[in-house]
C-alpha positions as CSV (number, residue, x, y, z in Angstrom):
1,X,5.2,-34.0,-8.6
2,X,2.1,-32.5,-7.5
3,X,2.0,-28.9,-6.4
4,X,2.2,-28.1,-2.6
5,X,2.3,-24.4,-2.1
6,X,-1.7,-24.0,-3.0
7,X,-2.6,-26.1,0.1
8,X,0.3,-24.0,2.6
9,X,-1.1,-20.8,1.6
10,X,-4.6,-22.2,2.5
11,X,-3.6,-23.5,5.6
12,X,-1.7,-20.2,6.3
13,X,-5.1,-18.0,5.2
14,X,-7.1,-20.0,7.4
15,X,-4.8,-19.6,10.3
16,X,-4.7,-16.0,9.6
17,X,-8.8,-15.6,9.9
18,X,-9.3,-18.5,13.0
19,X,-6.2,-16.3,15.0
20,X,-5.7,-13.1,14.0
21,X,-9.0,-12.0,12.1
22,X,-7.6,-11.6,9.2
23,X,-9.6,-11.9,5.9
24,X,-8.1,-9.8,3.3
25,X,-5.8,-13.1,1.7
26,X,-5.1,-10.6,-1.3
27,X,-3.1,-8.6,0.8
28,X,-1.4,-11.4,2.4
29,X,-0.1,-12.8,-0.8
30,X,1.1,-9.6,-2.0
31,X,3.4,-8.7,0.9
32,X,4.5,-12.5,1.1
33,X,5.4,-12.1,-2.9
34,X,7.6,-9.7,-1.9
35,X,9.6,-11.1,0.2
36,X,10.5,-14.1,-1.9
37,X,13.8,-13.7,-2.7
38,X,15.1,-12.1,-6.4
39,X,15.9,-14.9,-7.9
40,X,12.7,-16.6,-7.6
41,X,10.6,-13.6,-9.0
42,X,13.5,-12.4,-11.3
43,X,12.7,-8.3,-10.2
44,X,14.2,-6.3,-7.5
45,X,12.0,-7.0,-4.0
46,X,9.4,-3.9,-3.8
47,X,9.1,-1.4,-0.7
48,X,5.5,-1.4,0.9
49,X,4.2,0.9,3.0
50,X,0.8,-0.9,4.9
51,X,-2.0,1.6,5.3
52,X,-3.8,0.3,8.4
53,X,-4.8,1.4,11.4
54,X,-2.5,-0.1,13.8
55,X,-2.0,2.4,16.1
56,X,0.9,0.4,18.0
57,X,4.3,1.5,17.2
58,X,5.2,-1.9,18.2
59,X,4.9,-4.2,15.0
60,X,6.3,-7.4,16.3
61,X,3.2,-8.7,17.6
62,X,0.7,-7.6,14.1
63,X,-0.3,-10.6,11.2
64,X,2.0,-8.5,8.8
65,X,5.6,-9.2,11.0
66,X,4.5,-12.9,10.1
67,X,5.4,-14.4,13.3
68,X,8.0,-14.3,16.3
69,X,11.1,-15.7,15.2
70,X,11.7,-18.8,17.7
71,X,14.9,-18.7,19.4
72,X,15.7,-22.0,18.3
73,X,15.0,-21.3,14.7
74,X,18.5,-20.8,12.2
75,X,18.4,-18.4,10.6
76,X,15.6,-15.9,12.4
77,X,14.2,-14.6,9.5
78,X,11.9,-15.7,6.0
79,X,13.7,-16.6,3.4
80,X,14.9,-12.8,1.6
81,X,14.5,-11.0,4.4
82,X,17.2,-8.7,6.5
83,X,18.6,-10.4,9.6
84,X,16.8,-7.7,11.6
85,X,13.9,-7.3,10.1
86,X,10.5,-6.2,11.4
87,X,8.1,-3.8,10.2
88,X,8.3,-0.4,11.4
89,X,6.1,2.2,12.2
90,X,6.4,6.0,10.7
91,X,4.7,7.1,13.9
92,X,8.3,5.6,15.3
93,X,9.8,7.6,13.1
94,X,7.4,10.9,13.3
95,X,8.1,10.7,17.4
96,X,11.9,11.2,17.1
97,X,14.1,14.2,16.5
98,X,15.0,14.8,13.1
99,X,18.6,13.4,13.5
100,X,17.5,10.6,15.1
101,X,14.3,9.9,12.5
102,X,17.1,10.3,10.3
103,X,19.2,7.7,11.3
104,X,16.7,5.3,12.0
105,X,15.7,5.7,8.1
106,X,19.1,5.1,7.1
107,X,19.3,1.7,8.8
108,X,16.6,0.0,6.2
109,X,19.2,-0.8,3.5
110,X,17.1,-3.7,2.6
111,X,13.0,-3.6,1.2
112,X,11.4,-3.3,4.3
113,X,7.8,-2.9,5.4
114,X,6.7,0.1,6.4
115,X,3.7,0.9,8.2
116,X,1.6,3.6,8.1
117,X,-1.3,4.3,10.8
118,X,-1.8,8.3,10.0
119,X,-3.1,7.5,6.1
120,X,-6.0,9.5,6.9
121,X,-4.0,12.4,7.9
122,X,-3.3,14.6,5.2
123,X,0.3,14.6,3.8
124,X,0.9,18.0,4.1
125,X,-0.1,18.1,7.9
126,X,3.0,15.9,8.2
127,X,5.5,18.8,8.8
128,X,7.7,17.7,11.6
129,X,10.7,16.8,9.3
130,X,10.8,20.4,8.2
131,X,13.5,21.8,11.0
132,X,16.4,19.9,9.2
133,X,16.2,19.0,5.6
134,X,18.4,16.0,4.9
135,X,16.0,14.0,7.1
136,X,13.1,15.7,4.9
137,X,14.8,14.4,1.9
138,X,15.1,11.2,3.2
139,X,11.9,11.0,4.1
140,X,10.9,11.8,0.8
141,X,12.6,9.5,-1.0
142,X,11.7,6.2,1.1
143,X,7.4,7.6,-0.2
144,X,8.7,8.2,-3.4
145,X,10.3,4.8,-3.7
146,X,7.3,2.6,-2.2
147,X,3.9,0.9,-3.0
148,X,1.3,1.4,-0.8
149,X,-1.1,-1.5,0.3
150,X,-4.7,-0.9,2.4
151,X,-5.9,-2.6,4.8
152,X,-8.1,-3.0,7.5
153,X,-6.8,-3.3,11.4
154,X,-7.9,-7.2,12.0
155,X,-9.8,-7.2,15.5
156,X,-8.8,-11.4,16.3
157,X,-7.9,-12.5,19.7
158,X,-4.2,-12.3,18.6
159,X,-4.2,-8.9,17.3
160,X,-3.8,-7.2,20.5
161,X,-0.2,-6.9,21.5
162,X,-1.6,-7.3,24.8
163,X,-2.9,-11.1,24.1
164,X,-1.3,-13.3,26.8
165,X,-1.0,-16.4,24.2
166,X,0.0,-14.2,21.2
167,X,4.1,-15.9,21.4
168,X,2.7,-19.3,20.6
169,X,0.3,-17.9,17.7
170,X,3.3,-15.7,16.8
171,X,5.6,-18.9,16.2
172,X,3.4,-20.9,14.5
173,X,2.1,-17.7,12.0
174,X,5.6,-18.0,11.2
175,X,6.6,-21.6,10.7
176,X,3.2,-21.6,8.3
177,X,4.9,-18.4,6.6
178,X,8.2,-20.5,6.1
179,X,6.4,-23.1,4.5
180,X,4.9,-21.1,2.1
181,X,7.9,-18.9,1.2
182,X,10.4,-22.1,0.9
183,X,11.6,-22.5,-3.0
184,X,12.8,-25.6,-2.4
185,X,10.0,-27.6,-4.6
186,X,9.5,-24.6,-6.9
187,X,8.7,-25.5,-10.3
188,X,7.9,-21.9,-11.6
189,X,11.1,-20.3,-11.0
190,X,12.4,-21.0,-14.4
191,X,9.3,-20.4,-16.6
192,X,9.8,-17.1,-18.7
193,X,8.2,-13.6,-17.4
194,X,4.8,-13.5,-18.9
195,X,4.4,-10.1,-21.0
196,X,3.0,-6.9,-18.9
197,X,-0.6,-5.8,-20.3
198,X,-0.5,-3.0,-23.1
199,X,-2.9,-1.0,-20.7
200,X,0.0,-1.4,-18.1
201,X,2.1,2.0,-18.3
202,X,-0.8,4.0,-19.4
203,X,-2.7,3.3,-16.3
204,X,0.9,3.7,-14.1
205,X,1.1,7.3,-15.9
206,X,-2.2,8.6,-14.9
207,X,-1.5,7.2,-11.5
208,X,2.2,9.3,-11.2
209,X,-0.7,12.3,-12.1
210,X,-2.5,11.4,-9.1
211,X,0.1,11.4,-6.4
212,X,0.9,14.2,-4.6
213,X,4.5,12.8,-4.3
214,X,6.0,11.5,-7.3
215,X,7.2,8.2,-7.6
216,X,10.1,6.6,-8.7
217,X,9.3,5.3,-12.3
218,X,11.4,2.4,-12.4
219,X,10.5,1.4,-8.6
220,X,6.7,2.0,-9.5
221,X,6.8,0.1,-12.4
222,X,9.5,-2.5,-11.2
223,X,7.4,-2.9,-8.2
224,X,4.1,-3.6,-9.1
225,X,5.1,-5.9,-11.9
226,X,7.0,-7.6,-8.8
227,X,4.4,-8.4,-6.9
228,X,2.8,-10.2,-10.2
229,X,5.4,-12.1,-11.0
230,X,6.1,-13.1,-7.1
231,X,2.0,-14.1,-6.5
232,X,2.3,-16.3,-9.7
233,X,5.6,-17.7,-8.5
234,X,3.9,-18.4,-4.7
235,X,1.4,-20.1,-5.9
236,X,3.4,-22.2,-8.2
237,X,0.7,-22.1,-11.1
238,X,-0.4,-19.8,-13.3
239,X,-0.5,-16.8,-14.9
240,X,1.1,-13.1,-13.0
241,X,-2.0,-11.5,-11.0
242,X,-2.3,-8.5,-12.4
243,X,-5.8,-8.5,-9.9
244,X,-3.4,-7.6,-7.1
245,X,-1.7,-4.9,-9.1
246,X,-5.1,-3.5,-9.5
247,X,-5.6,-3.6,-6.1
248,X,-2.1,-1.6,-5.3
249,X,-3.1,1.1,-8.3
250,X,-6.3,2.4,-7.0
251,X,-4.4,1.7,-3.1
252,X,-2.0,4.5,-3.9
253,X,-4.6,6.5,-5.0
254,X,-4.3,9.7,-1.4
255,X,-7.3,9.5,0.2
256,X,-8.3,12.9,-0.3
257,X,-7.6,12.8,-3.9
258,X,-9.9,9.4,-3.9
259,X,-12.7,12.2,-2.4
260,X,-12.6,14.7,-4.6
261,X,-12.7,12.2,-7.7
262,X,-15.7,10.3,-6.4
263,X,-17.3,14.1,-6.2
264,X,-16.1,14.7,-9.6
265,X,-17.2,11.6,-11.3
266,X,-20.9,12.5,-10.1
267,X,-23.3,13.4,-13.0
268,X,-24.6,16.3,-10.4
269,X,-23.2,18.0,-7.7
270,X,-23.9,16.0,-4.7
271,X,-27.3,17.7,-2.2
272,X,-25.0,18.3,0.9
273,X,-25.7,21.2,2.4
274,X,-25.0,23.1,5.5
275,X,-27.0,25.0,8.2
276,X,-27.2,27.9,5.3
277,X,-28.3,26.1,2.9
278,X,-25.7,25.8,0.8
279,X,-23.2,23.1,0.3
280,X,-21.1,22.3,2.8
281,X,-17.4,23.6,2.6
282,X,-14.6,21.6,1.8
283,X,-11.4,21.3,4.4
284,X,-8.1,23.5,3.5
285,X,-6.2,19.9,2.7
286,X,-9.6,19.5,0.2
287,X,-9.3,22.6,-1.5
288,X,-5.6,22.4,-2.1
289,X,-6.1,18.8,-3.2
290,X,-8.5,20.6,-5.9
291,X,-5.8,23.0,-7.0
292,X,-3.3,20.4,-7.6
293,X,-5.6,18.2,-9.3
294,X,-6.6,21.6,-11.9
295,X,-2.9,22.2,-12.7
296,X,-2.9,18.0,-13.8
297,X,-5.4,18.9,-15.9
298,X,-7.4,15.9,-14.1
299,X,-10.7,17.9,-13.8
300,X,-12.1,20.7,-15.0
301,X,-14.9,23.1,-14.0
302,X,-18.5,22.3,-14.5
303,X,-20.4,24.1,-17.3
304,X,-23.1,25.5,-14.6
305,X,-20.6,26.6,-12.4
306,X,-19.7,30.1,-13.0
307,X,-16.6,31.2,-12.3
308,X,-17.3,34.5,-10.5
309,X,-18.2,31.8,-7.6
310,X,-16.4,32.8,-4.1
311,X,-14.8,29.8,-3.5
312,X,-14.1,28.2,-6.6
313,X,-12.0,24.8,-5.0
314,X,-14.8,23.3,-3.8
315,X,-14.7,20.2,-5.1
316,X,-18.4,20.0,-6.5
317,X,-17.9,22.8,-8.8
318,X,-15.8,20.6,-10.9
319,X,-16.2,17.2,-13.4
320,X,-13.7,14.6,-14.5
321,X,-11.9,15.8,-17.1
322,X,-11.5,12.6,-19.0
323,X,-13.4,9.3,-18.5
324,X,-10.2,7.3,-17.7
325,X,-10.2,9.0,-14.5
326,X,-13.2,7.8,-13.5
327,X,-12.5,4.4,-14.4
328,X,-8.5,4.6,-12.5
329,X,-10.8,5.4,-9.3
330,X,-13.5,2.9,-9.6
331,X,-13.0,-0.3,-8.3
332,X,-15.3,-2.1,-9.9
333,X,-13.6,-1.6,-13.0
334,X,-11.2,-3.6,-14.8
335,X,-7.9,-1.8,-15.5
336,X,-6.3,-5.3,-17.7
């Protein structure tokens, strides 16, 4: 029997880029791996948390809700997902009171994509959950138990919420989905796990290093090697795509810790200067970023740097500590 799923997941990357203008088909396939279900992939179904800018806090009508469930469709949802599910918004969450932000989190018993439109906003600027801490702790436990996935804001003629014709595009972004999530025709379900690279937990170590909140080793691990196990299984051919997993690694990496280590990595200090002629100063969510990052031992002052400097967490004053760092943040280099 020849192999089917190749061609559906064509057809539904084309439709995605014609409608919605999406490109990124990486990122497609790694949110559709995880909502196969858990027998298919054999690991637990990951949490994702999208990085994009969609501002919306309505996610029904994005390219990452996969579609309007037709009314005449049994059951409403993809194969492996909740009855109810649709991707929420933290700035749904973030708008609430903290009992009712709580509550809300509580009601995502099941993986669930999570979208995040702040991811430029510094973490610790996100204080609102302070006033009552069991929502806090909540809170903290959904980022401690997700991957995070980037990804530019398509700009198609469907990607408004606004778009008169988006329920039509909506149903058939969905029936394409269903098509490619359906095991029925699955060959690869039974094949035995392929074995994870050796270069695989060292790299997730020095990630945990990274993150200014820790994750969940098992649900870091467990997850990534999810997604590539359930882009193997999707395709129906092939090796795990440990490409993808890549992709999610250096996608968790904070964007402020991302700026600091592409400062670091330099062989000089960078020639930015200000109106004094010095270099420009670094935000306060930069220079505590650099304080962090000096009790991981992830980089160290420079040797012409000395340290009776006024501000000494200014992020050009330091170097890498180690050359794995440098290769963790580039993304042009292999990690397996």
């Amino acid at each position: 029997m020849s192999n089917l799923y190749p061609g559906r997941i064509e057809e539904l990357h084309r439709f995605l880029e014609d409608v919605y203008g999406h490109r990124d088909s990486q990122a497609t396939e790694i949110l559709l791996a995880g909502l196969l279900p858990t027998d298919a992939t054999g690991y637990e179904r990951p949490w994702v948390i999208v990085e994009t800018d969609y501002l919306s806090r309505d996610c029904v009508g994005a390219w990452f809700s996969f579609g309007q469930r037709p009314s005449y469709t049994i059951p409403r949802t993809l194969p492996g997902m909740h009855p109810d599910w649709i991707p929420c918004s933290l700035a749904s969450v973030r708008v609430l009171r903290p009992r009712q932000a709580g509550e809300l989190m509580r009601q995502w018993r099941e993986p669930a994509l999570v979208v995040e439109p702040e991811w430029r906003r510094s973490v610790s600027m996100n204080v609102w959950y302070n006033r009552q801490f069991p929502t806090r702790k909540i809170y903290d436990l959904l980022l401690a138990d997700s991957l995070r996935l980037r990804v530019e804001r398509p700009m198609g003629p469907a990607a408004s919420p606004q778009d008169a014709q988006r329920s039509e595009a909506q149903q058939e972004l969905f029936r394409l989905a269903a098509r490619v999530l359906d095991c029925s025709q699955r060959s690869l379900m039974d094949a035995p796990r392929a074995h994870v690279p050796d270069e695989f937990l060292y790299w997730c170590e020095l990630l945990q290093r990274l993150l200014s909140t820790r994750l969940n080793w098992e649900r870091l691990t467990g997850g990534l090697s999810a997604v590539a196990r359930g882009i193997a299984v999707l395709r129906n051919e092939g090796l795990p795509d440990w490409a993808a997993v890549e992709r999610l690694i250096r996608d968790m990496i904070p964007r402020e810790t991302g700026q600091v280590l592409a400062i670091a990595a330099l062989d000089r200090p960078p020639v930015l200067k200000g109106r004094t002629g010095h270099h420009a100063p670094s935000t306060k969510s930069i220079r505590a970023e650099v304080r962090r990052l000096i009790r991981e031992g992830v980089i160290v002052m420079r040797s012409a740097v000395g340290i009776e400097a006024k501000d000494r967490f200014q992020p050009w004053m330091y170097r890498l500590a180690d050359e794995a760092w440098r290769v963790l943040s580039d993304r042009k280099e292999k990690l397996f």
